[in-house]
SEZA-265262 format. One record per atom (N, C-alpha, C, O): x, y, z. Coordinates in steps of 0.05 Angstrom, whole numbers, padded with zeros to 5 digits, always signed. Layout:
N
XYZ
...
This chain:
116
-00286-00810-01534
-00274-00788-01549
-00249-00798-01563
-00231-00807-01550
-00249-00796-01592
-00223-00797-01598
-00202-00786-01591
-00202-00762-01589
-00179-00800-01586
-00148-00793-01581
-00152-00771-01591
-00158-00754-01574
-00152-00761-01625
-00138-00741-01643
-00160-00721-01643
-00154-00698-01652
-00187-00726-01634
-00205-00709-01626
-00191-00686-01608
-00188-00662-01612
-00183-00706-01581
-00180-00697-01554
-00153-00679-01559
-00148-00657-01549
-00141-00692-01574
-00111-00679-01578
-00112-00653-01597
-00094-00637-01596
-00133-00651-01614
-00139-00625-01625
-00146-00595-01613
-00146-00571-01616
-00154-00622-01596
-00175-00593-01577
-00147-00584-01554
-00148-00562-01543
-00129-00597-01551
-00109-00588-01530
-00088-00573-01539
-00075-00557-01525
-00081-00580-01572
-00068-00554-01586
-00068-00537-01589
-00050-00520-01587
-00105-00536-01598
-00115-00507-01603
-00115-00497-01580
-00103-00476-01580
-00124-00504-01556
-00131-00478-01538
-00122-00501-01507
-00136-00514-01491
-00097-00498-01509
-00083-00511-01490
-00095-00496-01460
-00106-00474-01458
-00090-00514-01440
-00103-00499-01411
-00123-00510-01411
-00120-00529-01395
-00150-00511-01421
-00165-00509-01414
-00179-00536-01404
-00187-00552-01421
-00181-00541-01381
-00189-00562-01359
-00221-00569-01363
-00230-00591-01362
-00229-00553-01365
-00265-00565-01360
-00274-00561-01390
-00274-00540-01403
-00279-00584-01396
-00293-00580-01420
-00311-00609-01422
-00304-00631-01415
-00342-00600-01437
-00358-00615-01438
-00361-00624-01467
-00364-00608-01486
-00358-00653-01468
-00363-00661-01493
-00380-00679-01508
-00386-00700-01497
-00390-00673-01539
-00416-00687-01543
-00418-00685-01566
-00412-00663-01577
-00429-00709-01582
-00424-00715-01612
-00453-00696-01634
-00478-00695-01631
-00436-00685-01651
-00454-00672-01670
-00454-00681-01699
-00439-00673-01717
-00474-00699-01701
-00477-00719-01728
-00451-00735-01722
-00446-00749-01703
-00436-00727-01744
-00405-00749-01750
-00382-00732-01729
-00362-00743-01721
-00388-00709-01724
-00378-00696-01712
-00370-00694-01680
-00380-00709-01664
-00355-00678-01674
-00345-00677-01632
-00352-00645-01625
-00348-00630-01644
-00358-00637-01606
-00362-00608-01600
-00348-00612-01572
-00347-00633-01559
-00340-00590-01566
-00326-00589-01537
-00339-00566-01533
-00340-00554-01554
-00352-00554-01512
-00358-00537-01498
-00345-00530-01479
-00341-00550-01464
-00330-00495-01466
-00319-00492-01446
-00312-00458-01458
-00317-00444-01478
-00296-00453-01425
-00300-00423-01420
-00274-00418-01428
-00259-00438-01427
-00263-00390-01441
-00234-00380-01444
-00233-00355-01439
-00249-00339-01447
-00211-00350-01423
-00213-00321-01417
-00243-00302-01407
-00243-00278-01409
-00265-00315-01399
-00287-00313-01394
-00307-00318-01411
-00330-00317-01401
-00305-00324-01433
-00317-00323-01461
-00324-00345-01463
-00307-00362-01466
-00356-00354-01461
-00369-00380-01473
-00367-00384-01499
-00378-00371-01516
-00345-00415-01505
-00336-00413-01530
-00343-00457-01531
-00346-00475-01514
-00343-00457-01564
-00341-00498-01570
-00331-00499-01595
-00341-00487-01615
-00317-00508-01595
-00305-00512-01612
-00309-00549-01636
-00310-00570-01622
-00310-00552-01663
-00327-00579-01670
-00301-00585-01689
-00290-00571-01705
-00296-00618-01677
-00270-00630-01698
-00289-00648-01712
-00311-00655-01703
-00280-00652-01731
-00287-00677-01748
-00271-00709-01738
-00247-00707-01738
-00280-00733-01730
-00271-00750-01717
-00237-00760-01728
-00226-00779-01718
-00225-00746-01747
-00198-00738-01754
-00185-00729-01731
-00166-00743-01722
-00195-00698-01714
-00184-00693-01698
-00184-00658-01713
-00179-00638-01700
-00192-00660-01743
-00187-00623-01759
-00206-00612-01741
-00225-00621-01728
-00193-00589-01742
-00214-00569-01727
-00227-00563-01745
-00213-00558-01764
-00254-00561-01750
-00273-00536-01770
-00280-00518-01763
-00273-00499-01778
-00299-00508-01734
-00303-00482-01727
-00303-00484-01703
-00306-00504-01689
-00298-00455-01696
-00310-00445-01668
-00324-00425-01662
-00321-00404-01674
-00341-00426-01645
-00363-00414-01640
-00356-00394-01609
-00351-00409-01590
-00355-00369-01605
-00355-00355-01589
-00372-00334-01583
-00376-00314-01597
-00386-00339-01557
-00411-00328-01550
-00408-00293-01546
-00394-00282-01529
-00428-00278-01566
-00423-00252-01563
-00447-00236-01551
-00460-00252-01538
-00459-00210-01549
-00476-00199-01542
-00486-00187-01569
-00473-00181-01588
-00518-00185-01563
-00531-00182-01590
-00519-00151-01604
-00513-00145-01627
-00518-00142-01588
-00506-00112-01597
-00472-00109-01598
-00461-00088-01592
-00456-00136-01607
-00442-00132-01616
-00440-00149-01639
-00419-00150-01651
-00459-00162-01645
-00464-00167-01677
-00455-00147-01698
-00467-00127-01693
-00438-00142-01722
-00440-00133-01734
-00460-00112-01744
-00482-00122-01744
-00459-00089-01753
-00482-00071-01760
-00498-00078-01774
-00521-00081-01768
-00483-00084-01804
-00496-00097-01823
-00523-00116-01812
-00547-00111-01817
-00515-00133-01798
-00531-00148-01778
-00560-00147-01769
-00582-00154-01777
-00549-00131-01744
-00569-00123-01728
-00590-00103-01750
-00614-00101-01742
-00584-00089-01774
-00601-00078-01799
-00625-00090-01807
-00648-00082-01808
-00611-00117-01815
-00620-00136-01821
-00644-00149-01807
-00667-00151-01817
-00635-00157-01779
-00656-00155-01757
-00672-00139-01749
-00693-00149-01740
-00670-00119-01748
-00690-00090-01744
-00718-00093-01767
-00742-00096-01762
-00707-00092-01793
-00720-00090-01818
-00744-00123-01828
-00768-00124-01834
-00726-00140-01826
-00737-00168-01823
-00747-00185-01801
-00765-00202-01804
-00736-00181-01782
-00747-00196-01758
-00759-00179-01733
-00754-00185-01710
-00777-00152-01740
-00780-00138-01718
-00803-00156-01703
-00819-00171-01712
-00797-00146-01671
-00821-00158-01650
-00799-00186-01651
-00800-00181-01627
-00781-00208-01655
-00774-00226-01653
-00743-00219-01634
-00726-00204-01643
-00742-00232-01611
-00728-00224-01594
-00697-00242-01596
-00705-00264-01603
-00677-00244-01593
-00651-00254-01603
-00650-00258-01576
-00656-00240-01561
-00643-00282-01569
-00648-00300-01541
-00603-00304-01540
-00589-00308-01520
-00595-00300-01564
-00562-00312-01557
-00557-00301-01590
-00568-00302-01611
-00530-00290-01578
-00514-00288-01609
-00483-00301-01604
-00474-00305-01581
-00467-00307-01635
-00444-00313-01637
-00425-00304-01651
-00435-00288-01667
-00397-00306-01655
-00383-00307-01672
-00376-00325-01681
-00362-00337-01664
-00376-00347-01717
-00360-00366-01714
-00342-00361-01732
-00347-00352-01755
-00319-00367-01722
-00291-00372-01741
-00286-00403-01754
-00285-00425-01743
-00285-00399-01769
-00283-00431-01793
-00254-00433-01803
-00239-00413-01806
-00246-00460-01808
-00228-00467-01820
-00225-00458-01834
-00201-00451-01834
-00242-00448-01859
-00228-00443-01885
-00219-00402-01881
-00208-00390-01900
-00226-00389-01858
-00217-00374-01853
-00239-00351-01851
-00233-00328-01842
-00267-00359-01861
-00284-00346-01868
-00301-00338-01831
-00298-00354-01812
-00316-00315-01829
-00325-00315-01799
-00361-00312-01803
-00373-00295-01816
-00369-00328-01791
-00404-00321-01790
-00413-00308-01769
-00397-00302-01751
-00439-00302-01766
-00444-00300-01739
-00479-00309-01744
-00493-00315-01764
-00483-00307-01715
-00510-00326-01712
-00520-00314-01695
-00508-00302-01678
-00553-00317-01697
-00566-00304-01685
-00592-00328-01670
-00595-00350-01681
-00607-00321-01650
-00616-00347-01643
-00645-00335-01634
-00643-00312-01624
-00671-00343-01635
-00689-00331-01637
-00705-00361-01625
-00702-00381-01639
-00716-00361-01609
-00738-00386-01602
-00726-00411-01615
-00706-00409-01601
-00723-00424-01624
-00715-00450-01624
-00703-00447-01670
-00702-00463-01689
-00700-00421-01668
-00684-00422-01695
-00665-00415-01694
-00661-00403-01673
-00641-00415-01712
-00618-00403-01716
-00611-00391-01741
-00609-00404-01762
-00606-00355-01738
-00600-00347-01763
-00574-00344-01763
-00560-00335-01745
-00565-00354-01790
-00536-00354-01802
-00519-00340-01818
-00512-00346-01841
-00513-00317-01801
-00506-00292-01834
-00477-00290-01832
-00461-00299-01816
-00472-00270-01861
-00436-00260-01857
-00433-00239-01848
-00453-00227-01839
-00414-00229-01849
-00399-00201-01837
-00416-00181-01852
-00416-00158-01842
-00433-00187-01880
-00438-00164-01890
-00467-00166-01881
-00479-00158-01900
-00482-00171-01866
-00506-00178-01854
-00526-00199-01881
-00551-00199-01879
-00514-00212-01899
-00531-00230-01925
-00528-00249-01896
-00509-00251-01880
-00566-00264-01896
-00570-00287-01888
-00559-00306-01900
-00559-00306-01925
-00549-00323-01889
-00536-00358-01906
-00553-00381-01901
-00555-00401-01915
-00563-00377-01884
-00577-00400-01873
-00597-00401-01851
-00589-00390-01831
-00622-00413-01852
-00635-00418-01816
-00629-00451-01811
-00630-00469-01827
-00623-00450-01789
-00633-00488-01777
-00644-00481-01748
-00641-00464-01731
-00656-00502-01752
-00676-00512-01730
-00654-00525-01715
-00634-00537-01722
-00672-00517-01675
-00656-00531-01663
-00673-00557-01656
-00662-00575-01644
């Protein structure tokens, strides 16, 4: 793990003792718990933070959202949802369905699927 990796992650969210870590593409993810909240956070090997990812319940997805899901994805069951907060200040959230991931904004517009 890089120094400025490791040292990113202890700025942002100082305390936190157990954390599991593991490279994504060019990237570092740390995985670990806060305040009860399954949360990972991904630096770029700089040490910048880009996002974090905090684990939510499907029914606290945004409305817009879950609309979205009702209308387009009925019968498809949401196995994990998130919140992510990004660097540039913007927040997504994600929805996780069998081995896909949907990627929308606050206003429930899809952005993206990836495969896991």
């Amino acid at each position: 793990m890089p120094a400025a990796v490791k040292s990113a992650q202890e700025r942002k969210f100082p305390g936190i003792t157990k954390i599991a870590w593991s490279k994504e593409e060019n990237d570092f993810e740390s995985e670990f718990t806060l305040n009860g909240k399954t949360m990972s956070a991904i630096y770029d090997p700089n040490g910048n933070w880009i996002e974090t990812e905090t684990a939510i319940t499907v029914t606290a997805l945004p409305q817009p959202i879950l609309k979205y899901i009702s209308q387009h994805m009925a019968g498809m069951r949401i196995k994990e949802a998130a919140r992510v907060d990004k660097a540039d200040g913007s927040i997504a959230y994600e929805a996780e369905t069998g081995n896909t991931d949907y990627v929308f904004d606050a206003t429930g517009k899809l952005l993206k699927t990836e495969k896991d």
